[in-house]
N, C-alpha and C positions, 0 to 999 in steps of 0.2 A: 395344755389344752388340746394338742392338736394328737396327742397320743391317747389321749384320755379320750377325745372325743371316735377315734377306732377301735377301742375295745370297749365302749360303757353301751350302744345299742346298735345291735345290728337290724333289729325290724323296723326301727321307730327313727324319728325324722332329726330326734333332737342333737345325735350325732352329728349330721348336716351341717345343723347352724351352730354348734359347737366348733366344728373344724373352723370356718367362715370367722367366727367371734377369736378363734388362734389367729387365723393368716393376717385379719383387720389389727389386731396387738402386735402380730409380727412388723410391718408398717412402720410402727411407731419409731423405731430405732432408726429404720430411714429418711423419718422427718426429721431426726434430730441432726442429719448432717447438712441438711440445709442450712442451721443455723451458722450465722459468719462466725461465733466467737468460740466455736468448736477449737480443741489443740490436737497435734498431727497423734498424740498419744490413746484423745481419747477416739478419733477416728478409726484408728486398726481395732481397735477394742470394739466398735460396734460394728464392723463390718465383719468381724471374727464372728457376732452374734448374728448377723442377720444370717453369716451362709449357712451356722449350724440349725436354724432354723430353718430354712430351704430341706437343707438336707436330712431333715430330721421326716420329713413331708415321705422321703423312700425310705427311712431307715427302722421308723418304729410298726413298719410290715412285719418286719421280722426279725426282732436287735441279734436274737440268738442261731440263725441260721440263714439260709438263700432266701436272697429277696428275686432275684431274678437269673436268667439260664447265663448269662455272661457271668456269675461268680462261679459257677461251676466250671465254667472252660477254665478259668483261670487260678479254683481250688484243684484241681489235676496239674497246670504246670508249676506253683510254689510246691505244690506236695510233694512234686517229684524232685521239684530243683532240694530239698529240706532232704527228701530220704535220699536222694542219690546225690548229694553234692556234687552235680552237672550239670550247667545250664541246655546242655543238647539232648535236653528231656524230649521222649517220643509223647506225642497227642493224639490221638485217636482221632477225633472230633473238629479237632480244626489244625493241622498239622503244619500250617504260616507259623504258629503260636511262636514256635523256639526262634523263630529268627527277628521278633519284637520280643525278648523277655525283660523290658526294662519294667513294667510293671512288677512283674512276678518277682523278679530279683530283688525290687525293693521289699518286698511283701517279703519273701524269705531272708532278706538280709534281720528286715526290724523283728522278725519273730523269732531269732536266734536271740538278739539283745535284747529283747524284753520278757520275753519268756513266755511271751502270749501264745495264746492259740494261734496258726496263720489264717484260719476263717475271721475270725476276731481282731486281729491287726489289721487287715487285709480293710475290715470295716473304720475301725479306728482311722487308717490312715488315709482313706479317701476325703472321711469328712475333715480332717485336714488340711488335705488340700483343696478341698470347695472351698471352704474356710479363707483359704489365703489366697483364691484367685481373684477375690473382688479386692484383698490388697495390692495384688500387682497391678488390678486396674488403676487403683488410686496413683500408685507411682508412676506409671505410664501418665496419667493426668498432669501430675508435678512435673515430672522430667520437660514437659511442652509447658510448662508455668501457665496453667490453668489458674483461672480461681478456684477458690476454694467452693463456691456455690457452684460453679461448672462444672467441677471436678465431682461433688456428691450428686447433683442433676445426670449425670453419664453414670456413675454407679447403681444409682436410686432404676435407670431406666434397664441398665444390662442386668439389673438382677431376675427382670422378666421374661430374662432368656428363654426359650422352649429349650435351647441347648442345656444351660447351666439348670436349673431345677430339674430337669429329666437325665439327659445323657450322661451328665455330669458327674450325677450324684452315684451312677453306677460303679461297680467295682467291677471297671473296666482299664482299655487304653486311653480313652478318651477323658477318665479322669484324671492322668499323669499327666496323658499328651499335651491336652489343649494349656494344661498349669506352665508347661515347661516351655512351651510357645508362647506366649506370654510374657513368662521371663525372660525370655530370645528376644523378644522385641524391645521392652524394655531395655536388656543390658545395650542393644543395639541402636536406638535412638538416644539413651545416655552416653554412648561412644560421638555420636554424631553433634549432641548439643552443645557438648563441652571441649575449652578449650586443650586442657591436657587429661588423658583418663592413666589413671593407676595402672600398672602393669598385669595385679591380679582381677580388677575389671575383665580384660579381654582372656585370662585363666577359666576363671568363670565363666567367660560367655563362651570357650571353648567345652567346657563339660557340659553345658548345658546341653549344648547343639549336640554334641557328643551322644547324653542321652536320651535327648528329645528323637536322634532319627533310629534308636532302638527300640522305643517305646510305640512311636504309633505314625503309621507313613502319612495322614490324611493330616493332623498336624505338622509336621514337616511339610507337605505341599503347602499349606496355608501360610506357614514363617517364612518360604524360600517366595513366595507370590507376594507377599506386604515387603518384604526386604527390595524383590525388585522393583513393585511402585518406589519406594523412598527411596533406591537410587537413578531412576528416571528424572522422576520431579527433582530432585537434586541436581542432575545436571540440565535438566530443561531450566529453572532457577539459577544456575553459573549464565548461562549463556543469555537470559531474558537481564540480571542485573550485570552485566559486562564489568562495571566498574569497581564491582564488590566481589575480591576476594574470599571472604567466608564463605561462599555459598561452595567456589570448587577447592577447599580445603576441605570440605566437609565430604563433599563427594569422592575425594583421595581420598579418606581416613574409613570408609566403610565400603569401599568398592573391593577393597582388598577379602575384605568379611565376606559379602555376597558371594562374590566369585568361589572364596575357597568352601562356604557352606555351600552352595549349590553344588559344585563337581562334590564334594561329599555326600548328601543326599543324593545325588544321583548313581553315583558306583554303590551306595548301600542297595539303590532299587534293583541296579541290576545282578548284583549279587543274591540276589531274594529272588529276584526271577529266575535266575540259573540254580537255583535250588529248587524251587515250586514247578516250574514250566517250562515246556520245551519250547521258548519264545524263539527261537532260530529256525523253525518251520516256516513257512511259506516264506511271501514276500515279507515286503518293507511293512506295510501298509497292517497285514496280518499280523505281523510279530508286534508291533504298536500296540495294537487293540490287547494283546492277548498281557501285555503290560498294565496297561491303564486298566485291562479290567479288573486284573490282579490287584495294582495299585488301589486302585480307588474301591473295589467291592470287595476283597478279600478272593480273587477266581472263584465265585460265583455270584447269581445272577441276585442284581440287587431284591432287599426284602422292601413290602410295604407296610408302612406305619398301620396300625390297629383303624379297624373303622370307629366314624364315632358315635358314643354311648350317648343314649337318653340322657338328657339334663335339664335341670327345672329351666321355668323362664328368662328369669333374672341372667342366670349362665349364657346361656345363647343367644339372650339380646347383648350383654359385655361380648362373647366372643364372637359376632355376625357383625354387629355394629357402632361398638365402639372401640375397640383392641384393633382391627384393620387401621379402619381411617385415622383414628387416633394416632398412629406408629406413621405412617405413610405421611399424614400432614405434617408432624416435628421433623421428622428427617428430611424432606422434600425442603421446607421453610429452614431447615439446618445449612441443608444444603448451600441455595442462595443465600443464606445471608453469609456464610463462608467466605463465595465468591466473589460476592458486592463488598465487603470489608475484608478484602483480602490481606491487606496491609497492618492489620493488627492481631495475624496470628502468624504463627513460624511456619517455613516450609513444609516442616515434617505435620503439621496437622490436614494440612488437607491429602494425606496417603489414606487419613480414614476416609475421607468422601469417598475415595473411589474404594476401598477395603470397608465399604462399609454398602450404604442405598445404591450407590453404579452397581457395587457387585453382586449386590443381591437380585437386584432387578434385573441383571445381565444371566444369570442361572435361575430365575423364577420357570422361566417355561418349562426346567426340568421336570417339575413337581406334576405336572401335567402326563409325564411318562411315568410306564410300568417299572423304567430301572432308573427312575434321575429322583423318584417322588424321597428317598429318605434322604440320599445324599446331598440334597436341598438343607434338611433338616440339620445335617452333619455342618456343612459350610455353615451354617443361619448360626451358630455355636462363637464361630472367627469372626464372620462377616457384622455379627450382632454387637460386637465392640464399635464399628465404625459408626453404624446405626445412632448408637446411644451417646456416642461424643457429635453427630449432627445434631440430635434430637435434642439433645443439652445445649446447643447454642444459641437453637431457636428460644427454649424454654429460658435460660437465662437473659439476651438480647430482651424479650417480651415484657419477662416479670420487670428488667431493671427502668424500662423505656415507661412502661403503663402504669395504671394502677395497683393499687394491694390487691383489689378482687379480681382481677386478671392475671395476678400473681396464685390467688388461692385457686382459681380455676385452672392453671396449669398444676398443681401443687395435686390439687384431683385428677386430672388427666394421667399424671404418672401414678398413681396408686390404681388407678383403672387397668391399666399396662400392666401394673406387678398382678394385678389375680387373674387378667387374662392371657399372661404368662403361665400361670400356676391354670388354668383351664386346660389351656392345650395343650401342656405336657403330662397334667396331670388328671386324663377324663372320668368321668364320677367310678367308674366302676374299677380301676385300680386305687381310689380311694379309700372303696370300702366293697371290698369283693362281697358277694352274695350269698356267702356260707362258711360256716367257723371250720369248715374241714380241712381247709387251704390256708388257714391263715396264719401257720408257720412255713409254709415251703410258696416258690413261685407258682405263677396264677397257672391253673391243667396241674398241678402235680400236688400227690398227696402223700403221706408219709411210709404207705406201705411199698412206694415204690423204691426210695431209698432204702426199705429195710432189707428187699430183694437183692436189690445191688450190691449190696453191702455184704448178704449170704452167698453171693455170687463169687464175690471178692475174698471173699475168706475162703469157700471152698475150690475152688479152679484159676484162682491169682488173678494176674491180669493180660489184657487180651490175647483174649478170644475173640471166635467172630462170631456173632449174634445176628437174626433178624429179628427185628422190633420195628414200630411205629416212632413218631418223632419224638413222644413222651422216655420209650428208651434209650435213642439216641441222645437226649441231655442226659440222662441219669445214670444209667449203665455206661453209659460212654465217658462222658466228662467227668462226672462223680467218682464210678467204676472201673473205669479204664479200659474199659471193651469197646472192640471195633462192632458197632451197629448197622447192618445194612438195610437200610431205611425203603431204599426202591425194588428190592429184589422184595422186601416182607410187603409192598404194598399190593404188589401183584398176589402172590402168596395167600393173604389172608382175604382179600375179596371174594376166595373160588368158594364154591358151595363142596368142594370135596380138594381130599390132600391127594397129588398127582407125586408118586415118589421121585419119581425123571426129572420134574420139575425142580426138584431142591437138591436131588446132585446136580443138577447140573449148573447152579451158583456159584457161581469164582470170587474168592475163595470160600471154597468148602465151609456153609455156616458148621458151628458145633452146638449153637443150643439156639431154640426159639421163645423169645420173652412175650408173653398172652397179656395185653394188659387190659381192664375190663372197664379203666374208665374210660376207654372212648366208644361206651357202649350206655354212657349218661350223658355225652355233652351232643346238642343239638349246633348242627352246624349250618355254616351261611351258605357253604359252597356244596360242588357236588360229590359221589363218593372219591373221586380223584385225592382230594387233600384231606381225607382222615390222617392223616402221614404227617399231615402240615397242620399243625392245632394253632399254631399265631393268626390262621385265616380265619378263625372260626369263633362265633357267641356263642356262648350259654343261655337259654332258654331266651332267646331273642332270635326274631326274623332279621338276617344281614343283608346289607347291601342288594345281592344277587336273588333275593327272595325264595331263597331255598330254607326248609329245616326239616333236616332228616337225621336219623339216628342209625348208629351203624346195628345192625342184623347181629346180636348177640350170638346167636346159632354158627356164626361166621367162626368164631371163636373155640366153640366146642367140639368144632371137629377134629383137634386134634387127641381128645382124649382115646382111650380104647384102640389104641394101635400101637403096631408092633416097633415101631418107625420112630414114634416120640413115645420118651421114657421118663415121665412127670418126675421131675427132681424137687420142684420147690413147690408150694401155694398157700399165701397168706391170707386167701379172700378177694386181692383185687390183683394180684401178678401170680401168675403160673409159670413157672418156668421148665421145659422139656428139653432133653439132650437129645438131641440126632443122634442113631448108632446108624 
């Protein structure tokens, strides 16, 4: 339903409630774990179904090709690790890339033994692992002997992720990372619960860690931050029950863990920054920043989430006012009732109170800033586990204390949660884009652009240096393998005439300039400044900033009839001209 209802009408409305009548069926697999007489068998089995569900929500954009510009940065580094069996593949476009290739490496590992395509594995095996990150929630549940209704209550609520349905489902880092952080925690509080662990337990929990901090740094900070609450509260618990033993057994037996994963995540960071940045400049204070900026935004300046799109009424009464308070009152009420019945849960659950509503609430104001509003979004991915084991306490404590229709009216509340989940990651117009032109490639990019890149790459290899717009810079860049310079073409292409002095005198020396003509149809929010930056800008919509302006085609055609650029390519919407 939910694929059938994106491609059967793109004018008419019935698409709409199509999708709605999949997501309300999708649902259903999740009421089924409420029930007590479920077996731990048939449990993974619908949890395997609900993520490929979720994930089916990004995937049937486009099953045969890019759903979005993150597979492209990372179809350039398997393709290189594939043709050059070298993980110290060069990247154009985002050049951190080689020093996280745990994504990429698995991607090129599984499409050597399967035979697959790696764009095509590469999809296969994300939704695998969304797949199995709502089981390692569930084991995370059991390892703290949850009930079994507590345990599907915390699942049923994390599946509303804005992380897990959006970030997640990418074919990204953060679809490895956050799976393998996860498992870090898990093998890590099964270390802690138990009284003797297997020797290959802590093998495991070494590989994991191992390639959790190659994969993705923002998961690594996030397991190295839950690892330190749980051994705080560990040894604050030794010293609060004096008399009781287990509590600093438990603290010896994972402090050892901590300690060596943290100096490890930490010497990987700084070996990343002595490859990327010259963090030994200035002070103390300078060299920090120029870390954590690195760390946490990639060394540059964080992006912002998409603004948001028109949506019928129903939508924005669930995500104004009931998706908020909804979420806020369980976890708040999770919260306390935690506290107040402290004595009938293990140490280690309350590390998610504070890994969960403290610390979301304690980074909410980032979201308010120009560089904190995504990496809110990022954190909300970790911190939404803790969330969802409060929120599950409350809703269990409730239902088993009350009545049945107090029972069913939580029972609604969380299916309220899962679509206004699926709202705000997912807003109506990446649902269902506005024109069949794009609806094999990411949203701004059309097919003639790839076919450029592609003549590009066959005739002059790979990089060169290019000025383009941002639409070249994913395409010719990440796809292509050409260096793009995005800020030298944006000055460049705004002038009403070509100044020859002006493009020698670009370092280094561009060799071809890529004309692309669709951003001479998309009306934008902002001012001529971010043509360059297409994520800032709607399609025939007034944005935000109450601008909508169209870039001066004419901008465009001054390169023809000169002696200076020497038209090599034109398919109708990319021109491509060699600088002699």
């Amino acid at each position: 339903m939910l694929s059938f209802s994106y491609f059967c009408s793109w004018d008419g409305a019935n698409n709409y409630y199509l999708f709605w009548l999949g997501i309300l069926t999708g649902i259903l697999p999740l009421m089924v774990l409420l029930a007590d007489d479920i077996s731990a068998c048939h449990t993974v089995l619908v949890l395997i179904v609900v993520g490929l569900i979720i994930y089916s929500m990004t995937i049937y954009r486009s099953p045969n090709f890019f759903v979005d510009r993150d597979e492209m940065v990372h179809y350039q580094a398997y393709s290189d690790i594939l043709s050059d069996g070298n993980i110290q593949f060069i990247h154009t476009t985002f050049p951190i890339s080689n020093l996280y290739p745990g994504f990429d490496i698995a991607v090129a590992i599984g499409a050597m033994i399967t035979g697959m395509s790696p764009l095509l594995f590469g999809k296969v095996f994300v939704g695998i692992v969304h797949s199995l990150l709502l089981v390692i929630v569930w084991m995370i549940c059991s390892v703290l002997s949850l009930s079994r209704r507590h345990s599907a209550a915390a699942i049923f609520i994390y599946s509303s992720c804005i992380g897990y349905v959006q970030f997640d489902t990418m074919v990204s880092y953060e679809s490895l990372g956050i799976f393998l952080c996860f498992l870090a925690m898990f093998l890590l509080l099964r270390r802690c619960r138990r009284k003797s662990v297997p020797m290959g337990t802590s093998v495991v929990f070494g590989i994991t860690l191992a390639a959790l901090i190659v994969t993705h740094h923002l998961s690594t900070y996030m397991f190295i931050l839950f690892s330190w609450i749980l051994l705080v509260l560990t040894l604050v618990a030794s010293f609060i029950q004096c008399d009781s033993k287990i509590e600093t057994r438990r603290f010896s037996k994972i402090g050892s863990l901590v300690l060596a994963s943290t100096v490890f995540a930490l010497s990987w960071l700084i070996y990343v920054a002595s490859q990327s940045i010259n963090y030994l400049v200035g002070g103390l204070l300078v060299r920090l920043e120029n870390i954590v900026q690195l760390s946490l935004f990639g060394g540059a300046g964080a992006r912002q989430l998409m603004a948001g799109d028109v949506a019928p009424f129903m939508e924005r009464f669930i995500l104004h006012f009931v998706f908020p308070p909804v979420l806020v009152m369980l976890s708040v009420l999770g919260l306390w009732l935690l506290l107040r019945d402290r004595g009938m849960y293990p140490t280690e659950y309350f590390v998610f109170g504070l890994f969960g509503p403290v610390g979301f609430f304690a980074v909410l104001p980032l979201i308010l800033t120009n560089t904190g509003s995504e990496l809110v979004y990022r954190f909300w991915s970790f911190l939404f586990l803790g969330v969802s084991m409060c929120a599950a306490t409350a809703y269990t404590v409730v239902s088993q204390k009350c009545r049945r229709a107090v029972g069913f009216l939580g029972s609604c509340m969380m299916c309220f949660l899962f679509i206004g989940g699926i709202m705000l990651a997912k807003p109506i117009a990446m649902r269902f884009p506005t024109t069949r032109h794009y609806v094999n490639t990411p949203s701004f990019y059309n097919l003639e652009e790839f076919a450029a890149a592609n003549w590009l790459r066959d005739q002059a290899g790979k990089y060169n240096y290019l000025l383009g717009s941002k639409f070249d810079q994913d395409v010719f860049g990440s796809f292509g393998g050409q260096y793009v310079n995005r800020s030298a073409s944006e000055k460049l292409f705004l002038l009403k005439r070509v100044n020859v002095e002006d493009v020698l005198s670009i370092r280094p020396r561009p060799q071809f300039i890529v004309v692309n003509f669709v951003i001479t149809e998309l009306k934008y929010s902002v001012p001529y400044g971010s043509y360059f930056f297409p994520h800032l800008s709607t399609n025939n919509a007034i944005g935000m900033f109450g601008y909508r302006l169209v870039f001066p085609k004419n901008r465009l055609l001054k390169f023809n009839g000169s002696n200076f650029f020497i038209e090599n390519y034109d398919n109708g919407v990319v021109t491509i001209y060699r600088i002699i």
